[in-house]
C-alpha positions in Angstrom: 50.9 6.3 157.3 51.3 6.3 153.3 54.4 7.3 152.2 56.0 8.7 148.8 59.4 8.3 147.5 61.1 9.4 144.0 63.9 8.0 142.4 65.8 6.9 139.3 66.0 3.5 139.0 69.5 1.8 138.9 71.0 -1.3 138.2 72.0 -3.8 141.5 73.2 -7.3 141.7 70.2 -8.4 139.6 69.8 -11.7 142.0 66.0 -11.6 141.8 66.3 -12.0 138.3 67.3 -16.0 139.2 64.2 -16.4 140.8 61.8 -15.1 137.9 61.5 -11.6 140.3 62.8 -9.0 138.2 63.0 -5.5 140.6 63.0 -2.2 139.9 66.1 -0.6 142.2 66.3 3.0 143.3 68.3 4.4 146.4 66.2 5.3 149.3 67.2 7.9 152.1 68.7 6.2 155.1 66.2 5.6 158.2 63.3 7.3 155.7 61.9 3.6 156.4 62.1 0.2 158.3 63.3 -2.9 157.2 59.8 -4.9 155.6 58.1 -5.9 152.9 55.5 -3.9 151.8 52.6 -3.2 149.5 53.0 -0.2 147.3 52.1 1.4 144.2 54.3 2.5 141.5 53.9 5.5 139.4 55.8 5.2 135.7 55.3 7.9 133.2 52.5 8.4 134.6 51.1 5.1 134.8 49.7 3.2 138.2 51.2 -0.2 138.7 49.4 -2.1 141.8 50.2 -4.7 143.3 53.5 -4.2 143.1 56.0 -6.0 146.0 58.7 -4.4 147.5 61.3 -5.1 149.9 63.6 -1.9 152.0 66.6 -3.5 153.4 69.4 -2.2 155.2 72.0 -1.4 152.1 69.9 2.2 151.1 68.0 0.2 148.3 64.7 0.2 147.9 63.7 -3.3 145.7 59.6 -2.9 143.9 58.9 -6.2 142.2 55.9 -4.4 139.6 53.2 -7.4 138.7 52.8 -8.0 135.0 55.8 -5.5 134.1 58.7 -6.9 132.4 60.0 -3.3 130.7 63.4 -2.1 131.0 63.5 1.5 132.4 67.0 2.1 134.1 67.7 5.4 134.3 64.4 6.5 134.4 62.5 8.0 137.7 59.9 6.4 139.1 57.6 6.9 142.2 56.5 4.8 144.9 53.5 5.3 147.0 54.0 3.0 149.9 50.9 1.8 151.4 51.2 -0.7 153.8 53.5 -3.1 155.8 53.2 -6.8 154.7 56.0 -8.7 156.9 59.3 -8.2 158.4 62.1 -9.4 156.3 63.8 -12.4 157.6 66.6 -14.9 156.0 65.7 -17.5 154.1 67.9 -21.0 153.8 68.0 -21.1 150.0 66.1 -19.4 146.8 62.9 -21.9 147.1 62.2 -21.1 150.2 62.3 -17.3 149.4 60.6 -17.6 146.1 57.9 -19.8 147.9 57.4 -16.7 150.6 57.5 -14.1 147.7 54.4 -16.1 145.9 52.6 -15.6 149.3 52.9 -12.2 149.6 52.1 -11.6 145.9 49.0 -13.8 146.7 48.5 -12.2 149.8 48.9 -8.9 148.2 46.1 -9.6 145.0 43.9 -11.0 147.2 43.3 -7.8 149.4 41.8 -4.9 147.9 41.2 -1.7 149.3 39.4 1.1 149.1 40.1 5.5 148.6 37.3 7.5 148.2 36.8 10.6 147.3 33.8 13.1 147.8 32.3 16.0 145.7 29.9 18.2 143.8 31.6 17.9 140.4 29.4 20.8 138.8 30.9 22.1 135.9 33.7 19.4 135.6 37.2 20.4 134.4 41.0 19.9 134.6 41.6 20.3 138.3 38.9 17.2 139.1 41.0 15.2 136.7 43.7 15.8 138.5 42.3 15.3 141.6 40.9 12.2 141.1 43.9 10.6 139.2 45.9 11.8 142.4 43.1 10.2 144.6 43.7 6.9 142.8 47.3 6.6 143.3 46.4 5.4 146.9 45.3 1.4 147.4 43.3 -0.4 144.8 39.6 1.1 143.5 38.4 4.7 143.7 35.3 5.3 144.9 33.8 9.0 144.1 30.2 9.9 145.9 28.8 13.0 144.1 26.9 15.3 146.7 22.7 15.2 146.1 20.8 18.3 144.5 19.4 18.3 147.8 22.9 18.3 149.8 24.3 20.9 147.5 21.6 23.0 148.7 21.8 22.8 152.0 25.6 22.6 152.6 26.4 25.5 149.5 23.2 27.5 149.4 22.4 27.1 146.2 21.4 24.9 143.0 24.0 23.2 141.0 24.7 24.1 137.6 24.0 20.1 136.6 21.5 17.7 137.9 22.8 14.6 139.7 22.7 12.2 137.1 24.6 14.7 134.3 27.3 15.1 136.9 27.5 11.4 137.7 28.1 10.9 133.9 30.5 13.6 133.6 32.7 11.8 136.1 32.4 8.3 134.6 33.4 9.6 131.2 36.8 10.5 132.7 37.6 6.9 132.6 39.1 7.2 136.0 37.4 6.4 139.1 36.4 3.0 139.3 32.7 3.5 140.8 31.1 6.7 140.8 27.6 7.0 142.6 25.3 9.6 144.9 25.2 10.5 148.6 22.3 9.1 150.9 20.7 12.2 151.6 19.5 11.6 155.0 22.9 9.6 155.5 25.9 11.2 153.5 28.6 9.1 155.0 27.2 5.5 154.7 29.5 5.0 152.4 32.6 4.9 154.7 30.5 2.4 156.7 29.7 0.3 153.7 33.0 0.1 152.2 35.8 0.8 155.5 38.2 3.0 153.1 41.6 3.0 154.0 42.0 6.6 152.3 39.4 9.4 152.0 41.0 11.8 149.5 40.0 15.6 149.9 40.7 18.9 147.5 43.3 21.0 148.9 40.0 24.0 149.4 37.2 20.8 150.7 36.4 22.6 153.9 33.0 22.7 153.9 32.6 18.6 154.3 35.6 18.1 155.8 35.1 19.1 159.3 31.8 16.9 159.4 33.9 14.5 158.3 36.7 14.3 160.4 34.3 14.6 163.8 32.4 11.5 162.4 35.6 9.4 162.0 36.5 10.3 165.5 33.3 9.6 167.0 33.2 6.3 165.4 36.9 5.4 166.2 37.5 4.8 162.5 41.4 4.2 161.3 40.8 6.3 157.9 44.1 8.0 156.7 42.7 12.1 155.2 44.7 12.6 152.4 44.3 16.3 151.0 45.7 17.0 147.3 47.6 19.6 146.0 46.4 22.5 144.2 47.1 22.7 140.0 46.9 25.5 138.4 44.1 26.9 141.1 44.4 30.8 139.0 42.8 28.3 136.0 41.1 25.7 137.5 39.1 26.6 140.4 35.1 26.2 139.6 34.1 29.7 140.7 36.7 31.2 138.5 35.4 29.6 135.7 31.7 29.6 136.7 32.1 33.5 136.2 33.5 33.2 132.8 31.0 30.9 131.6 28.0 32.6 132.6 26.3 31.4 129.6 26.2 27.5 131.6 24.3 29.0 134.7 
């Protein structure tokens, strides 16, 4: 299961540096993980790092070597969605053969992308899809959004869409943020998970509508998908129907 940790980072015995792996430190709750080296993401002013190795070991500290970072930000909080388990940690005679086994798990690590996606209307974009999407892409590697059919919308909502399908796909691909934006099958709506083996499927905090389908399909198929659901922001602001009713004028 993805995890999440916060924390300021702080200077440590700076060994890595020796070994051309500088780390970004911060403490980490005790038992709140197990010994390992792990494949995570790092968050920094906002910012996604991938790729980004890490190391928990048994002194509180939590070590995240960031690829293609070289910036100084002690003092500064950063946070780390942890994704997966790479290895156990084990010793290591001298600093070659560690660096050689860091190299293969950065290797490892670049080689192996993954897959969240995400799945929506999008009628009437606005803030709340931006930050649902840029929360949906802090989890693994490329974001995939599927925009419900005309058709689908119909038949799962009742009624037309403000936009046709190909204005909402372009809506979402001028956000800059998802990394392949596409269109249901109508006959087949989840071909996608099939297709592309996700290791997230991101969800609104209110997607209830698609989500029960959804979940039933995964069990019946004996799929190992993690459901994330994201947080509301500013859901008195940015909700659709709220702001469908105030711009009356679109419909």
């Amino acid at each position: 299961m993805i995890k999440e940790i916060k924390g300021v980072v702080i200077k440590w015995n700076q060994i890595w540096r020796t070994i051309w792996f500088p780390t970004a430190n911060i403490e980490l709750w005790k038992n709140i993980l197990e010994d390992g080296t792990y494949k995570i993401n790092v968050i920094i002013d906002g910012k996604i790092y991938r790729w980004a190795w890490s190391a928990n070991n048994t002194k509180a500290q939590f070590e995240s070597f960031i690829f293609d970072f070289n910036e100084s930000i002690y003092e500064k909080e950063i946070e780390v969605i942890i994704l997966e388990k790479i290895r156990d940690n084990y010793s290591f005679e001298n600093f070659e053969e560690l660096k050689k086994q860091i190299e293969k798990d950065i290797k490892d690590i670049k080689e192996k992308n993954n897959y969240v996606l995400t799945f929506w209307t999008f009628d009437l974009v606005h803030e709340w899809h931006k930050y649902f999407l840029s929360q949906a892409k802090r989890y693994w590697d490329y974001l995939i959004t599927i925009l419900a059919t005309d058709k689908n919308i119909e038949k799962f909502k009742w009624k037309k869409p403000m936009y046709a399908i190909d204005e909402r796909i372009n809506h979402i691909k001028d956000l800059w943020i998802s990394n392949l934006v596409t269109t249901w099958d109508e006959e087949n709506p989840l071909k996608w998970i099939d297709m592309y083996l996700p290791k997230v499927i991101c969800l609104g905090y209110d997607q209830v509508w698609f989500s029960n389908e959804l979940e039933k399909y995964l069990k019946e198929n004996n799929l190992d998908i993690e459901i994330i659901r994201t947080k509301p922001f500013k859901e008195d602001i940015y909700k659709s129907s709220l702001l469908k009713e105030k711009n009356k004028n679109y419909l």
